[in-house]
DRENPA-3360 file (N, C-alpha, C; in nm, 2 decimals, always signed):
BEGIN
1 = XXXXXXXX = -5.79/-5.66/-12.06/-5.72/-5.77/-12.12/-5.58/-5.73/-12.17 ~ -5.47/-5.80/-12.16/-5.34/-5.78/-12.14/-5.32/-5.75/-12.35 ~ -5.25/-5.66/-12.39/-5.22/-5.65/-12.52/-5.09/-5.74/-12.59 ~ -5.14/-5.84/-12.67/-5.07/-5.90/-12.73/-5.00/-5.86/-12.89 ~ -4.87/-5.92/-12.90/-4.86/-5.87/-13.04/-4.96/-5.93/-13.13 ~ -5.05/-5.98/-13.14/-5.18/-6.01/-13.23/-5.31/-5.91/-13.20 ~ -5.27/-5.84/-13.07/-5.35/-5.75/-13.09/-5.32/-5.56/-13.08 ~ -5.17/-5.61/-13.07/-5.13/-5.46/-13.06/-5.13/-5.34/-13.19;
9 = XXXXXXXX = -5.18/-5.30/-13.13/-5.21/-5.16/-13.24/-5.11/-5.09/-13.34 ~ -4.97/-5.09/-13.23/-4.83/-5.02/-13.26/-4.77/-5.15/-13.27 ~ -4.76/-5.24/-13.36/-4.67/-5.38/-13.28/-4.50/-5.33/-13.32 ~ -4.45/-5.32/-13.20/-4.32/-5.29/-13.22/-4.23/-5.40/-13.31 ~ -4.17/-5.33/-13.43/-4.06/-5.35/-13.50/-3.98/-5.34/-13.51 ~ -3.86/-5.39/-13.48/-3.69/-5.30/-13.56/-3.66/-5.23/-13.68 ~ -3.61/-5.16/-13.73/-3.60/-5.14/-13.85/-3.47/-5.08/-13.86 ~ -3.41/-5.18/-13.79/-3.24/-5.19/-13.83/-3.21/-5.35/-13.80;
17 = XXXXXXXX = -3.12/-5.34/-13.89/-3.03/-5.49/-13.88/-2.97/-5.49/-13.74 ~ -2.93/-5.43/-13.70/-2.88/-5.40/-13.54/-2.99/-5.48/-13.42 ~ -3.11/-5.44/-13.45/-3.18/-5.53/-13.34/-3.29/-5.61/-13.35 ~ -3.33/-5.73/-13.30/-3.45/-5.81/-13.35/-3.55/-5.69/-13.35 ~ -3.67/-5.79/-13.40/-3.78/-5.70/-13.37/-3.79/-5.78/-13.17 ~ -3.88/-5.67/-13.11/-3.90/-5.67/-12.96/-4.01/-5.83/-12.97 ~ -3.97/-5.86/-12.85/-4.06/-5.97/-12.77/-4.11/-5.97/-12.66 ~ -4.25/-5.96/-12.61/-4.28/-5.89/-12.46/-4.22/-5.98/-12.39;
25 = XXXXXXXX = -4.21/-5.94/-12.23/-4.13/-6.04/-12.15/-4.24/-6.12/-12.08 ~ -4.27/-6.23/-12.07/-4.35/-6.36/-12.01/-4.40/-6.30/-11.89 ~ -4.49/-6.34/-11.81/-4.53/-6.35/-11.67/-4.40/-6.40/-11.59 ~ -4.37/-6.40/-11.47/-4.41/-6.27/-11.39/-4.39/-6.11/-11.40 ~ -4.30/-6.12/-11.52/-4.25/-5.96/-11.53/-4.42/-5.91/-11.57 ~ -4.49/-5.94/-11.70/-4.59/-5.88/-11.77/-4.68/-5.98/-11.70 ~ -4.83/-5.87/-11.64/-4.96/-5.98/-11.61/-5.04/-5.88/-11.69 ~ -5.15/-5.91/-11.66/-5.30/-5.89/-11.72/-5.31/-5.72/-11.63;
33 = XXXXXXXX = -5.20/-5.68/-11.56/-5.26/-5.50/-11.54/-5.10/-5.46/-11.64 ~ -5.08/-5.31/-11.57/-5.02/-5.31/-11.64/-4.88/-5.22/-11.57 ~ -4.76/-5.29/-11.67/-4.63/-5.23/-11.64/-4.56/-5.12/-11.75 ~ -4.46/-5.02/-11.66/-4.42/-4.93/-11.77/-4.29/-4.89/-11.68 ~ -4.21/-4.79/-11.76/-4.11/-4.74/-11.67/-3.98/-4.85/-11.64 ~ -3.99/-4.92/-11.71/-3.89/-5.02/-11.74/-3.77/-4.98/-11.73 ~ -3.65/-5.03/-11.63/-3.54/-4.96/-11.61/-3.46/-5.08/-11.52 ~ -3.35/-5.12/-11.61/-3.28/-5.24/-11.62/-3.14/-5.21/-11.58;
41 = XXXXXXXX = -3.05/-5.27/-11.48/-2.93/-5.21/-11.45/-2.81/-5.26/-11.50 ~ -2.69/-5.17/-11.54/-2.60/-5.25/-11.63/-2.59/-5.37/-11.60 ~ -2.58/-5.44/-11.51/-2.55/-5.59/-11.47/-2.63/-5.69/-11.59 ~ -2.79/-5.62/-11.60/-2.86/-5.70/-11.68/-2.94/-5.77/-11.61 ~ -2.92/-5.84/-11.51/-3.01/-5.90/-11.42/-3.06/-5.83/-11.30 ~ -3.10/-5.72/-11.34/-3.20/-5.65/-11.17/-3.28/-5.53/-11.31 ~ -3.41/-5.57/-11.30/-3.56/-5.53/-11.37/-3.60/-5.44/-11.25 ~ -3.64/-5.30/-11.26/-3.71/-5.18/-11.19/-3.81/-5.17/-11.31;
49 = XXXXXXXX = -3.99/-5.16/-11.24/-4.04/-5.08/-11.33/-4.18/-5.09/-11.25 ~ -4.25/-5.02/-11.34/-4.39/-4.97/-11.25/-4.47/-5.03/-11.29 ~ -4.62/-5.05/-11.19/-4.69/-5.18/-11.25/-4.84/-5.08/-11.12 ~ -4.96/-5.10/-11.22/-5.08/-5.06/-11.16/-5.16/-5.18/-11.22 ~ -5.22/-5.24/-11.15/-5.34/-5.31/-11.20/-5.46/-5.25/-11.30 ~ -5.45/-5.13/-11.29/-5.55/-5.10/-11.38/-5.57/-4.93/-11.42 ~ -5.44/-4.87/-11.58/-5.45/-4.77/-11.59/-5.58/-4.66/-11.59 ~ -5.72/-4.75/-11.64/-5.82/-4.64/-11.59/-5.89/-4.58/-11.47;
57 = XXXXXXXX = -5.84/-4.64/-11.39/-5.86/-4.64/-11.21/-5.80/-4.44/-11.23 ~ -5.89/-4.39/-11.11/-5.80/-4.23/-11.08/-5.70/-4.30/-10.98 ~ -5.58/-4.18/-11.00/-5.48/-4.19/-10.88/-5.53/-4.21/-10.73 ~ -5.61/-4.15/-10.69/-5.68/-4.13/-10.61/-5.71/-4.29/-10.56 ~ -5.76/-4.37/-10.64/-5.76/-4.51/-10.62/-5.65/-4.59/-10.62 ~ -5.58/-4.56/-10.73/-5.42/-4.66/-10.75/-5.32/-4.65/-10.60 ~ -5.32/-4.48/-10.55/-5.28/-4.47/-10.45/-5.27/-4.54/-10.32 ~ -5.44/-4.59/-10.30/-5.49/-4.65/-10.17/-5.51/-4.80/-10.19;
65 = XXXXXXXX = -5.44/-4.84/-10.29/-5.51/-5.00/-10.37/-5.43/-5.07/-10.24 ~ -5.29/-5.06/-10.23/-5.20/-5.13/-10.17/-5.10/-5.24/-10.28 ~ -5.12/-5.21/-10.40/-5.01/-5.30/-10.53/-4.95/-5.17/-10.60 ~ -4.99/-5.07/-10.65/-4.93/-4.99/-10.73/-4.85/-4.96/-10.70 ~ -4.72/-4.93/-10.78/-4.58/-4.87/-10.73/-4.49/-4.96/-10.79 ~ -4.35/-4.87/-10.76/-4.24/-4.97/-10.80/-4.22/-5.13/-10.80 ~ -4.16/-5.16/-10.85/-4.15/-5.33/-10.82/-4.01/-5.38/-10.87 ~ -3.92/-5.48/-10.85/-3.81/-5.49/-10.89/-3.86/-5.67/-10.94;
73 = XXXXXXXX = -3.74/-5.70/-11.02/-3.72/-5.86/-11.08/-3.60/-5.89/-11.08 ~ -3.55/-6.02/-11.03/-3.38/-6.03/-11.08/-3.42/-6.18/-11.17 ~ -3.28/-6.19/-11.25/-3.26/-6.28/-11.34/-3.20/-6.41/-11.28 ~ -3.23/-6.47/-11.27/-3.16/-6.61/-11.28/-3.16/-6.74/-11.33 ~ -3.05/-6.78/-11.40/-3.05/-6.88/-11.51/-3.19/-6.82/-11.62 ~ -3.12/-6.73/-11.67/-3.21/-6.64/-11.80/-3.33/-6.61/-11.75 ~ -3.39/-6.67/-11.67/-3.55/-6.62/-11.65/-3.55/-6.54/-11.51 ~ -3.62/-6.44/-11.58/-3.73/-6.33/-11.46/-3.80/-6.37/-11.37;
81 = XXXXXXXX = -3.75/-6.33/-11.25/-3.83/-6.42/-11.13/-3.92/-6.34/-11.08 ~ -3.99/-6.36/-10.98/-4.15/-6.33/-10.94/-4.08/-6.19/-10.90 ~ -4.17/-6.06/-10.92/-4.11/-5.97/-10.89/-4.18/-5.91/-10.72 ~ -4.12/-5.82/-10.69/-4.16/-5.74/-10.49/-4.13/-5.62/-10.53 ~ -4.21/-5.56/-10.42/-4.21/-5.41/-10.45/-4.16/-5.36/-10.35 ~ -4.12/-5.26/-10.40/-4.01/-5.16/-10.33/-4.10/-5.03/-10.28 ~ -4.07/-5.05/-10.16/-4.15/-4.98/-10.07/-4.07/-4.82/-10.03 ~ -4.15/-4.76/-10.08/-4.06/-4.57/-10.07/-4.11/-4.51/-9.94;
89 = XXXXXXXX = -4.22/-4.58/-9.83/-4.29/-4.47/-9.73/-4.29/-4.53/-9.64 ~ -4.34/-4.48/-9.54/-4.36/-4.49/-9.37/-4.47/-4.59/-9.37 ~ -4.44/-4.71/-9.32/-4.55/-4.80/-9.31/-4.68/-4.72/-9.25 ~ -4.86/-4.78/-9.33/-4.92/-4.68/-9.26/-4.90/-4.54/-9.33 ~ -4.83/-4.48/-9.42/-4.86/-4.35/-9.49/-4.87/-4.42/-9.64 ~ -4.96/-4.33/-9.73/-4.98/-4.31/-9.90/-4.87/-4.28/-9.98 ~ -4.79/-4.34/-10.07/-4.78/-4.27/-10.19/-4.76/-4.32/-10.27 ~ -4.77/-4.30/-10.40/-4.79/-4.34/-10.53/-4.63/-4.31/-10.59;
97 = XXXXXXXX = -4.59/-4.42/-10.60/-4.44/-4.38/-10.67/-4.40/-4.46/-10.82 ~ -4.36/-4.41/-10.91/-4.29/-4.44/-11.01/-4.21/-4.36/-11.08 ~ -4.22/-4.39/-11.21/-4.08/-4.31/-11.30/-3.93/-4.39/-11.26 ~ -3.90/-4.45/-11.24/-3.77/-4.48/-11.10/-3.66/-4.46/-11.21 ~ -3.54/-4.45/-11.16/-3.45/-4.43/-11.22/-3.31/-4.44/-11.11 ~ -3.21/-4.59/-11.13/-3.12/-4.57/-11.05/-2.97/-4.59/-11.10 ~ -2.91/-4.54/-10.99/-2.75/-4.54/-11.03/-2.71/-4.55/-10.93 ~ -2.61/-4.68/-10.90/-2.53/-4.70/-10.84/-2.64/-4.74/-10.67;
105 = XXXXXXXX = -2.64/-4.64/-10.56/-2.73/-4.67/-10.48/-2.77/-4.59/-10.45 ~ -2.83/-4.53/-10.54/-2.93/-4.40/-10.52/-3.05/-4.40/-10.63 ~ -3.19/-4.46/-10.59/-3.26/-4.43/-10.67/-3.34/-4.29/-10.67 ~ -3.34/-4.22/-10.82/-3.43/-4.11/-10.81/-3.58/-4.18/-10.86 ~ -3.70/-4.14/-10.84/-3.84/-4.14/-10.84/-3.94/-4.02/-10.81 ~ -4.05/-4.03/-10.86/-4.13/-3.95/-10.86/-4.25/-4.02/-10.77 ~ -4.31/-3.91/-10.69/-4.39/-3.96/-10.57/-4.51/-3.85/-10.57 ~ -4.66/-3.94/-10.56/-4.72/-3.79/-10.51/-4.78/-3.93/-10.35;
113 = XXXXXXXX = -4.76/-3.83/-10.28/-4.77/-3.85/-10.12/-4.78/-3.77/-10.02 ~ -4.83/-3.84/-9.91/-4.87/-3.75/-9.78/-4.76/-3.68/-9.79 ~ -4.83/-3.56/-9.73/-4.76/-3.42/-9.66/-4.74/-3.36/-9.81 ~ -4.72/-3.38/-9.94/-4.65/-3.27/-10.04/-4.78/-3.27/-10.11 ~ -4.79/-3.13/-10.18/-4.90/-3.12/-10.30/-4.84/-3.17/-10.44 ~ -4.92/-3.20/-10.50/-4.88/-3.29/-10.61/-4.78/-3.36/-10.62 ~ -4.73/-3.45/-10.74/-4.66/-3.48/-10.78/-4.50/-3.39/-10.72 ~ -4.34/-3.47/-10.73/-4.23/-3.41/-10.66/-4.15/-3.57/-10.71;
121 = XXXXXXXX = -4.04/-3.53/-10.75/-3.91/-3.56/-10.74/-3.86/-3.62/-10.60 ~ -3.78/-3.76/-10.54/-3.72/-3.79/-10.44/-3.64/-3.87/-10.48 ~ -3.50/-3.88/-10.37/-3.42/-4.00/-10.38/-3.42/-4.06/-10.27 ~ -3.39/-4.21/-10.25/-3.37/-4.31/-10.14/-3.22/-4.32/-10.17 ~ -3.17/-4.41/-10.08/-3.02/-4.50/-10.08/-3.08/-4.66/-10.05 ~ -2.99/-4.72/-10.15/-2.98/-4.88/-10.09/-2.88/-4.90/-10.00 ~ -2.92/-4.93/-9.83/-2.84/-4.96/-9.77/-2.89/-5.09/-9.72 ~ -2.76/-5.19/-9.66/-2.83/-5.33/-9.58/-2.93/-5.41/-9.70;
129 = XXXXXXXX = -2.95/-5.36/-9.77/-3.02/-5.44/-9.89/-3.18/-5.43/-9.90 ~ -3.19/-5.25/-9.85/-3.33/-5.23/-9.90/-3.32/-5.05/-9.94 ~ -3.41/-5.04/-9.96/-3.40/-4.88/-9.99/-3.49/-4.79/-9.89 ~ -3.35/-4.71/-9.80/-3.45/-4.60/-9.70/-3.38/-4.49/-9.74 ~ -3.38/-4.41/-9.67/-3.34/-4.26/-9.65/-3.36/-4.20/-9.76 ~ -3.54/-4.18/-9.81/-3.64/-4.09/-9.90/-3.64/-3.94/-9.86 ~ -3.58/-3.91/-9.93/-3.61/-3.74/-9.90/-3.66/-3.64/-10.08 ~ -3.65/-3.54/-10.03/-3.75/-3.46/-10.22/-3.57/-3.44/-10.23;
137 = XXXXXXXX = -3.60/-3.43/-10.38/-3.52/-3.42/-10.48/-3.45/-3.25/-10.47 ~ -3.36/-3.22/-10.54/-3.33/-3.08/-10.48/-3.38/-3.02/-10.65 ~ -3.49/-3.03/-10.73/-3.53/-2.99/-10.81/-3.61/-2.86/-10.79 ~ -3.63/-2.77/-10.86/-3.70/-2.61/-10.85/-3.86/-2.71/-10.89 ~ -3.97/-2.66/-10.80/-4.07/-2.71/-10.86/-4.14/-2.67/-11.00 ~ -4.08/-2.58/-11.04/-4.15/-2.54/-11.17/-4.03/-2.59/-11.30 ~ -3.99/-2.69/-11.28/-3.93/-2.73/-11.37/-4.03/-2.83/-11.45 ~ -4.11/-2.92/-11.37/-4.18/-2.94/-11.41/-4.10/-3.12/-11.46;
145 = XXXXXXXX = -4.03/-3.16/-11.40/-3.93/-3.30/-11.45/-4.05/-3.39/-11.46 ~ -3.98/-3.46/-11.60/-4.06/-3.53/-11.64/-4.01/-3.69/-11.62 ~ -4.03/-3.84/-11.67/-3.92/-3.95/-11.66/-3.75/-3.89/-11.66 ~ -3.67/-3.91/-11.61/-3.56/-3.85/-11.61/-3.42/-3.99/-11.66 ~ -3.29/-3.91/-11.68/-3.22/-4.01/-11.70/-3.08/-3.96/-11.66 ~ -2.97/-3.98/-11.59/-2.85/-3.87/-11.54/-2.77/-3.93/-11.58 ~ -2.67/-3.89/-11.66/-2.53/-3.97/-11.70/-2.43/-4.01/-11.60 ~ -2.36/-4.09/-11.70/-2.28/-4.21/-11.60/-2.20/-4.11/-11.48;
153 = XXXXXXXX = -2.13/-3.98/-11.53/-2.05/-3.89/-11.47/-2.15/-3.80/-11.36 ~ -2.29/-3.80/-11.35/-2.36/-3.72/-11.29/-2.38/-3.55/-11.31 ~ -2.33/-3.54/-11.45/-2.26/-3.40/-11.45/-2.43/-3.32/-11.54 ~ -2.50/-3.41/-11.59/-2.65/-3.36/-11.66/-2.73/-3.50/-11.63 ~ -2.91/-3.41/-11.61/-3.00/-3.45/-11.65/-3.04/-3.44/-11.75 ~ -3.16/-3.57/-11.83/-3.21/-3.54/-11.90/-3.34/-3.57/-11.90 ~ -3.46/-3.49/-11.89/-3.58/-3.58/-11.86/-3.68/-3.46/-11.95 ~ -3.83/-3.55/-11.96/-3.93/-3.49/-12.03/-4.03/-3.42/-11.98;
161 = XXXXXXXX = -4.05/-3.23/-12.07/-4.16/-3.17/-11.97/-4.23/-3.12/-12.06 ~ -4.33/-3.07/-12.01/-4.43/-2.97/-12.09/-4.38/-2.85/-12.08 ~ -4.29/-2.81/-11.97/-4.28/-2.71/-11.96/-4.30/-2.58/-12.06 ~ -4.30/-2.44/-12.03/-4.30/-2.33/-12.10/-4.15/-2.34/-12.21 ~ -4.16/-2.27/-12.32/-4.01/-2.26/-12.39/-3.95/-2.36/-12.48 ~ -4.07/-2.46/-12.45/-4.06/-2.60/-12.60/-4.11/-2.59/-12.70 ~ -4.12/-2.71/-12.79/-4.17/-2.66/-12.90/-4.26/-2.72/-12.93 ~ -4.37/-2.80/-12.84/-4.48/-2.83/-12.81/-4.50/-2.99/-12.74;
169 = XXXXXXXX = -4.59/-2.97/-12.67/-4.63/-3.08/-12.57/-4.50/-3.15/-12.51 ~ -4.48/-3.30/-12.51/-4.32/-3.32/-12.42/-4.27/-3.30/-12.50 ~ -4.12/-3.19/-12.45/-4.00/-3.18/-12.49/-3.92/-3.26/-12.38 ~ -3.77/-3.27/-12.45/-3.65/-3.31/-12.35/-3.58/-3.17/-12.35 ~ -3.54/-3.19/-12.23/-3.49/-3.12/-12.15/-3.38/-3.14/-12.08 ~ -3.26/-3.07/-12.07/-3.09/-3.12/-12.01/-3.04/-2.98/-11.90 ~ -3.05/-3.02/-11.75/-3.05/-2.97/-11.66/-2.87/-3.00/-11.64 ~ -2.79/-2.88/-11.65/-2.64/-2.93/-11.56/-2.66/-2.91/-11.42;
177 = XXXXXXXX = -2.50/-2.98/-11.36/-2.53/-2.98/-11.21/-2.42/-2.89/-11.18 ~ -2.37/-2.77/-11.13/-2.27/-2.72/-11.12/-2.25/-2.71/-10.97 ~ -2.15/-2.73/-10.91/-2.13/-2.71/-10.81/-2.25/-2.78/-10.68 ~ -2.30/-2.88/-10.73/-2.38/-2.96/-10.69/-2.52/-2.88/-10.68 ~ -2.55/-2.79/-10.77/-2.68/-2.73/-10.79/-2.74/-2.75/-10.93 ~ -2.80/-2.76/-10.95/-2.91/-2.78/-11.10/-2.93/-2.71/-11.15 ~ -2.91/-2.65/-11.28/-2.89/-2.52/-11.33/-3.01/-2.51/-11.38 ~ -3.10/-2.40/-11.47/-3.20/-2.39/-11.53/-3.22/-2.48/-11.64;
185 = XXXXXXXX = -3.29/-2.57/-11.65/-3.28/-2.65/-11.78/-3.30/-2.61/-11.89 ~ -3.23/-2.67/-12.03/-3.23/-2.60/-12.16/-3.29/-2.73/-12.24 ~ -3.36/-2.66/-12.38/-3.41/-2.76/-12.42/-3.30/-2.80/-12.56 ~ -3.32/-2.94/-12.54/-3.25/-3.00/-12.66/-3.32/-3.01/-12.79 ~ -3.31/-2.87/-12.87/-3.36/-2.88/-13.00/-3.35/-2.92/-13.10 ~ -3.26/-3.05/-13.09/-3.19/-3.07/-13.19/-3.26/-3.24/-13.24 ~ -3.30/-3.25/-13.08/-3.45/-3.38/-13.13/-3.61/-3.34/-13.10 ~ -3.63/-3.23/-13.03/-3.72/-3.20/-13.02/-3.85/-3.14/-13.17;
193 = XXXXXXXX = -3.99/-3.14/-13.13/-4.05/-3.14/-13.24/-4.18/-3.10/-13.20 ~ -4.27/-3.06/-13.26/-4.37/-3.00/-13.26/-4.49/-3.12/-13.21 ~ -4.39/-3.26/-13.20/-4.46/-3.38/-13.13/-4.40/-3.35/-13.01 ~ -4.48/-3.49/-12.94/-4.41/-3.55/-12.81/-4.27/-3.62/-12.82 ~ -4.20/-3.59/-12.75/-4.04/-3.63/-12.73/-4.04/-3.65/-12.61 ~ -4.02/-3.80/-12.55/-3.98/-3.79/-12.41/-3.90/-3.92/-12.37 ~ -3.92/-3.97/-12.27/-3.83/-4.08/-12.16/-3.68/-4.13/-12.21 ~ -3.56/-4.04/-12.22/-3.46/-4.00/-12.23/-3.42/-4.14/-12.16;
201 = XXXXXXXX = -3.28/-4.18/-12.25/-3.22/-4.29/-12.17/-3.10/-4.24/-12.26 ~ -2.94/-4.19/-12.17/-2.83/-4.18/-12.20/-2.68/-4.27/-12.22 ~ -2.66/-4.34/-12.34/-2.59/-4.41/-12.29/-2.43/-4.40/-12.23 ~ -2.37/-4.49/-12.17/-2.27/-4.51/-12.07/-2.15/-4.40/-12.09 ~ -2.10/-4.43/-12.20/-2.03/-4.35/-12.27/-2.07/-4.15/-12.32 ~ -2.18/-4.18/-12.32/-2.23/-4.05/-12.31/-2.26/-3.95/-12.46 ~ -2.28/-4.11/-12.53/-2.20/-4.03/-12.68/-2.36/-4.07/-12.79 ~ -2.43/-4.09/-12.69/-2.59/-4.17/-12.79/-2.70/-4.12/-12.70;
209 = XXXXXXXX = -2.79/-4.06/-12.74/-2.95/-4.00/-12.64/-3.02/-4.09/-12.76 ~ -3.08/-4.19/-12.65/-3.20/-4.28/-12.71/-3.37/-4.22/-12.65 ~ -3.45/-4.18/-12.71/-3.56/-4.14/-12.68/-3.69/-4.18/-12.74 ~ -3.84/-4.18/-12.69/-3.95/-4.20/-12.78/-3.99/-4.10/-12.86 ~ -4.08/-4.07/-12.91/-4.15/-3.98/-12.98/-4.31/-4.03/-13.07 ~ -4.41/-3.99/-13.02/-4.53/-3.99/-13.09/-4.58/-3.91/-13.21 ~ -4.51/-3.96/-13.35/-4.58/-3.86/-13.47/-4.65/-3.99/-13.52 ~ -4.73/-4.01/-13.45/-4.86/-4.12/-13.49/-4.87/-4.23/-13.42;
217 = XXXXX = -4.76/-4.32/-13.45/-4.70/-4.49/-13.39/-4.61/-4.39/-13.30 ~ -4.65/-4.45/-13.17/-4.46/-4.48/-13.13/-4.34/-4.52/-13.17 ~ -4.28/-4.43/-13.17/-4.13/-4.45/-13.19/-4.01/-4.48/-13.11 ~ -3.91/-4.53/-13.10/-3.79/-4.51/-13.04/-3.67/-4.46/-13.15 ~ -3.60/-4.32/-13.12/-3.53/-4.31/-13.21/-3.34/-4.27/-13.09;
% end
């Protein structure tokens, strides 16, 4: 059964004059499975976000369902239209993709799929008005990237890991790119916490890191 604010446990609130309190978004963006990974492009009207019918299913199943995965929505005349999914594989091959995160015409995503062990980092291009040319990400696999977010200039990542060297369970984490290579990531201690800290979203200007955090309720700080 789909979570309503009459039945939500965390019911999201503002607690600044700066923003309403939140309002889920209607069908067809939100149905009775479930969506996350929400990622909206400055324009404002083109919706990326991930959607499984049913998070207690194993991957193993969500994989082979044929619905799980990315999905896009565009806006018109204020309302959210029926959303389609964005197809990352070889017609005829497996994978399970989300996390998405794009810029300009390059989306990054997380995939676990044929041929690679576990989970891995890729990017596509939007060309002709679909997205091909999927290849793995040029990440070290023991980084361990978690939702990710890259600033307007491309010059840092920022995404969420467990990795080793935090200060417990998800930290954020800020990868530079020098010379078009990805340096060792460092952790950003300065919001991190002996909670979860994760799904990093940088704004434009480069001058605000908006993030969640679990010390009981979800937060966005």
């Amino acid at each position: 059964m789909k979570i309503s604010p009459e039945t939500d446990a965390y019911l999201p609130k503002s607690e600044t004059q700066e923003y309403e309190d939140p309002i889920p978004l209607p069908y067809p963006v939100n149905t009775a499975g479930a969506e996350d990974s929400a990622f909206i492009m400055p324009d404002g009207n083109t919706l990326y976000f991930f959607f499984t019918p049913d998070v207690n299913k194993p991957i193993e199943e969500q994989i082979a369902d044929g619905v799980t995965g990315i999905y896009v929505s565009y806006k018109v005349n204020e309302a959210w239209g029926e959303p389609t999914r964005v197809f990352l594989q070889d017609p005829g091959k497996l994978a399970l993709d989300g996390c998405e995160f794009v810029q300009g015409d390059v989306m990054w995503f997380c995939s676990a799929r044929e041929g690679y062990s576990g989970p891995h980092w890729f990017t596509a291009e939007f060309e002709n008005g679909a997205w091909g040319n999927w290849t793995i990400a040029d990440f070290k696999p023991d980084y361990e990237v978690g939702e990710l977010h890259i600033t307007a200039d491309g010059a840092e990542v920022y995404f969420h890991s467990s990795r080793t060297g935090g200060k417990g369970e998800y930290d954020i984490w800020v990868s530079r790119n020098v010379d078009g290579e990805w340096q060792e990531p460092e952790n950003v201690e300065a919001v991190n916490t002996i909670y979860p800290e994760g799904w990093p979203f940088v704004t434009h200007d480069g001058s605000e890191l908006w993030f969640s955090t679990l010390m009981g309720a979800p937060e966005i700080y």
